[in-house]
N, C-alpha and C positions, 0 to 999 in steps of 0.2 A: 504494500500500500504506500501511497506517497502522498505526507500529508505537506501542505506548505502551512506555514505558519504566517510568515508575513504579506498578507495582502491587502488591499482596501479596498470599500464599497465603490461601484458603478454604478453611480444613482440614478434615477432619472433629469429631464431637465427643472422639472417641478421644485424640484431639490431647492437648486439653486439660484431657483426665481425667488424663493421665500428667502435663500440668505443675502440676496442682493436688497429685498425690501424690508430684510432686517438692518439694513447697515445702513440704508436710506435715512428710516426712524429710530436709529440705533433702542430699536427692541420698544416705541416709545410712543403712541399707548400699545402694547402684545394683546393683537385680536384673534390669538388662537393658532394654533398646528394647520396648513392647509392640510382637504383630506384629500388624498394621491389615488387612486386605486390599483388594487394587485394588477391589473393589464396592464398600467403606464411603467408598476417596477419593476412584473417582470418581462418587459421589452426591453430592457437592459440587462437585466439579469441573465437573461438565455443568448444575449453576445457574450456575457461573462461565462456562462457555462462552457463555451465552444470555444473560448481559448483555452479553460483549463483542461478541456479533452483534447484538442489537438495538441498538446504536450505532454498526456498521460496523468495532468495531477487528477487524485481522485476526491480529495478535504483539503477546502482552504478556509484559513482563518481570516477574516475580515472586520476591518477597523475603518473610523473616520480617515478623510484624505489628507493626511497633517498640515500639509500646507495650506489649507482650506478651514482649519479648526479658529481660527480668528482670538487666541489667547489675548493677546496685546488688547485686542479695543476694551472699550469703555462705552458703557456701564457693564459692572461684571454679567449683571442680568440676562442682558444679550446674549452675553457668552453658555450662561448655563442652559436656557431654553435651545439656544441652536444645537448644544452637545445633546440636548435630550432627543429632542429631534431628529437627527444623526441615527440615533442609540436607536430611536424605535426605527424608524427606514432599515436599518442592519435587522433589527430581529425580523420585520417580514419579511425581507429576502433568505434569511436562514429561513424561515419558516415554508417558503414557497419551493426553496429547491434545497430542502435538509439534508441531502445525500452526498451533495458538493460542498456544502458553508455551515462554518460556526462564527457566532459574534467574537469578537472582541472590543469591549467597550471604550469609550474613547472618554475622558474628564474635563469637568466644565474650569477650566486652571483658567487663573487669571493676576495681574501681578501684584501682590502688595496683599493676597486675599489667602486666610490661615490655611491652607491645607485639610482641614476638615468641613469645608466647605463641600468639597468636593465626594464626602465617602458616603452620604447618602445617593447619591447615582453609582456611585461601585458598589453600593448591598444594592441599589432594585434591579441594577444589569444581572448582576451574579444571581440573586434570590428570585426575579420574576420573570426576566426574558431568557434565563440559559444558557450566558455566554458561559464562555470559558477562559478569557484572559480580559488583560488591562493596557491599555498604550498611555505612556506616562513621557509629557514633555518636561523634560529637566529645564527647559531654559522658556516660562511661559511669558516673559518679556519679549522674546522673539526677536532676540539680534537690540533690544533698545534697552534701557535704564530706570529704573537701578539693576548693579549685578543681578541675580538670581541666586540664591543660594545654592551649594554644590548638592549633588547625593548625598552627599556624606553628610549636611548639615543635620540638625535635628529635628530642626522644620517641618522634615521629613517623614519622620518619624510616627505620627499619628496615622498616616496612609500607608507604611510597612507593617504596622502593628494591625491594621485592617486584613491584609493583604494576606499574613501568616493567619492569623482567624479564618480568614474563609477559603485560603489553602488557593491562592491566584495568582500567576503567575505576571512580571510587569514586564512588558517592551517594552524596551527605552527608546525613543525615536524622537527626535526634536520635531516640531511642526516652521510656519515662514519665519522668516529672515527681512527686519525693517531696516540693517543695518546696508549700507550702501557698499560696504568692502564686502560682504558676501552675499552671492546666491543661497535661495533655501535649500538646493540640492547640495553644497560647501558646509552650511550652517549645519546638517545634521553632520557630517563626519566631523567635523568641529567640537560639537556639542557633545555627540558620542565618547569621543575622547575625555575628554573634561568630565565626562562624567563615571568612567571607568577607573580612573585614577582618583575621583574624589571618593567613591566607594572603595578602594581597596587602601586608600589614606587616612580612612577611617574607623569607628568601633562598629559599624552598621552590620556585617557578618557575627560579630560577635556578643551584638546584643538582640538581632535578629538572624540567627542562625541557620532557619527555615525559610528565609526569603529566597525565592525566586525572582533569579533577573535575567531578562535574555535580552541581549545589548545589537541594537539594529544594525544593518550593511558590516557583518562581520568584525565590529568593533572598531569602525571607522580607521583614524591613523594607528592606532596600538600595536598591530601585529608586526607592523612594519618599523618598528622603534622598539622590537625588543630587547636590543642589549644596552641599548641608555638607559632601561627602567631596570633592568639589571644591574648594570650597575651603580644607578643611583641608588638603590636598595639597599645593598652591599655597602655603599658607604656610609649607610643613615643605619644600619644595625638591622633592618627589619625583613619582614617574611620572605625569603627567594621570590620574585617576581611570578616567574612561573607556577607556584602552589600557590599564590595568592590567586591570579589568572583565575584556576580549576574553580573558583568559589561563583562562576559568573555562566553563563551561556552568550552562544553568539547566535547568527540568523548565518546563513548562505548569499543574501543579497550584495553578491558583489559581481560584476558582470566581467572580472578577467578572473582568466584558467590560471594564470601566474600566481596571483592575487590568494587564488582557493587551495593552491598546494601547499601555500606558505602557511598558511590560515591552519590549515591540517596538519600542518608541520606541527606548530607550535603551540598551538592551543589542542588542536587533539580532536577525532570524532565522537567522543565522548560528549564532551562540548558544545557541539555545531548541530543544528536542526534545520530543517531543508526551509528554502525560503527564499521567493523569487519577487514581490511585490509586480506580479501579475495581474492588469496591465499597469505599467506605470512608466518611470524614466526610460526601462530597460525595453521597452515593447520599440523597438527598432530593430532593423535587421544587423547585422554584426556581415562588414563585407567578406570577413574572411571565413568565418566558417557559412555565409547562408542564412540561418535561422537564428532570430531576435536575440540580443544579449540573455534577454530572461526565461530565454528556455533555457535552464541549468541542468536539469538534470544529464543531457548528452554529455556537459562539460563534465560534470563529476565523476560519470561513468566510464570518463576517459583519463581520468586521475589512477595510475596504472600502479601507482604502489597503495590503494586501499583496496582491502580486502572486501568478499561481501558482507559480512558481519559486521564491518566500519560503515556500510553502503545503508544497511538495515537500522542503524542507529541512525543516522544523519535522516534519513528517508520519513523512516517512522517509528523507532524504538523509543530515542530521546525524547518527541513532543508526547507519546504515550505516558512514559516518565514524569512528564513533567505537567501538562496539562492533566491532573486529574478527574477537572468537569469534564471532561473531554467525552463523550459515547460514542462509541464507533457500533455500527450494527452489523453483523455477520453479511448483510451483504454489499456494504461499501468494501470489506476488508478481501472479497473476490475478485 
């Protein structure tokens, strides 16, 4: 079975007529959820299903489109209705084609706003619509001011303690980028980073020791600077770089084969859970091999020093692991 873990909703246009005239009235007077019907969602949803067959995935996990999640604006209100909004559009498409998609909820983050603001839509996704994971923006300022606190703050803290409670796992994925030095597709490997190294420079594993965190597009810059945090480790007294690393999960979402051997090198298929964000940057052809960057799975399959048992963890073993909402029915897994 090949489940992907990282993908986003293909909403309809409805969608995004309602968050254009959210942003008009910045939420101001809220005259209600438009009602969509199952035909308009799933006329998208069934282009959605026919990419994930014409590349074999058979479960994809699906979240809001991060750069579309609008953290930064103002009034936070805006911001929590539109994730709700979001949240439910996800559960009927899970709901209309159950065999292909599971939720994963996306948080109404906003900047300057506690952290528990937020964990009332993390119980009614987990407890009433089903998902099975969480998409958490470390940086819900989005590229502007003030800093953001790192993972590692404490801040934090209140939405980990959630999180181990109801046994959910969090992809870290940044959403846009208001900052003029980067693109939001820059901002997440950015973000990514800073956020990996704020969690492993901190007591967060060791005062939540059952959290789960799978860290999007392969852990951004990290794999490829593994002997400067090496040996900056080394010089500060603290955990081997690399056994600290094992405390973390990554996604697959990087679209060079260079890129994913190195990934497998060092971090391990232990690790790594398959993950193509299907469709999205990577939905272009790739001139050299023919077919879209985000068909991964060929690349992997042509990663000649893993084994299939390393193939079976990246595939489907690990998000089994790891995702415990997770229901697979006897006949997805044919």
């Amino acid at each position: 079975m090949i489940i992907d873990i990282h993908g986003h909703t293909l909403a309809p246009p409805e969608v995004y007529q309602f968050q254009g005239r959210m942003v008009g009235s910045r939420g101001n007077p809220f005259a209600g959820f438009p009602k969509i019907s199952d035909e308009s969602i799933h006329k998208q949803l069934k282009k959605h299903v026919g990419l994930l067959q014409s590349v074999g995935t058979d479960l994809q996990f699906i979240s809001p489109r991060p750069y579309l999640a609008m953290h930064s604006l103002q009034p936070s209100g805006m911001v929590h209705k539109w994730t709700e909004f979001v949240n439910n559009i996800i559960a009927r498409q899970v709901e209309l084609e159950p065999d292909y998609f599971r939720g994963v909820a996306g948080l109404p983050q906003s900047p300057g706003e506690d952290i528990r603001e937020c964990l009332p839509e993390l119980k009614r996704c987990m407890e009433e619509l089903g998902f099975v994971g969480v998409q958490v923006n470390p940086d819900p300022m989005e590229g502007g001011h003030p800093t953001p606190p790192g993972l590692g703050d404490e801040y934090w803290y209140p939405l980990y303690e959630a999180l181990v409670e109801l046994d959910v796992p969090m992809l870290v994925h940044s959403a846009a980028c208001c900052s003029p030095r980067e693109s939001y597709t820059l901002h997440f490997i950015n973000e990514e980073s800073i956020a990996i190294m704020s969690l492993l420079d901190s007591n967060v594993f060791e005062d939540f020791p059952d959290l789960k965190v799978v860290v999007s597009h392969t852990g951004g810059a990290i794999p490829f600077q593994m002997g400067r945090f090496r040996a900056w480790r080394l010089r500060a007294g603290k955990e081997n770089f690399d056994t600290a690393l094992k405390k973390l999960y990554f996604d697959t979402c990087n679209y060079s084969k260079e890129a994913l051997e190195l990934a497998f090198k060092v971090i391990g298929p232990d690790n790594l859970l398959f993950g193509t964000e299907l469709p999205g940057t990577g939905s272009v052809p790739n001139p050299e091999t023919g077919y879209d960057f985000d068909n991964l799975k060929p690349v992997i399959d042509s990663i000649d020093f893993l084994t299939e048992e390393d193939r079976y963890k990246v595939y489907e073993g690990n998000a089994k692991r790891l995702y415990s909402r997770l229901n697979v029915t006897a006949a997805q897994t044919k």
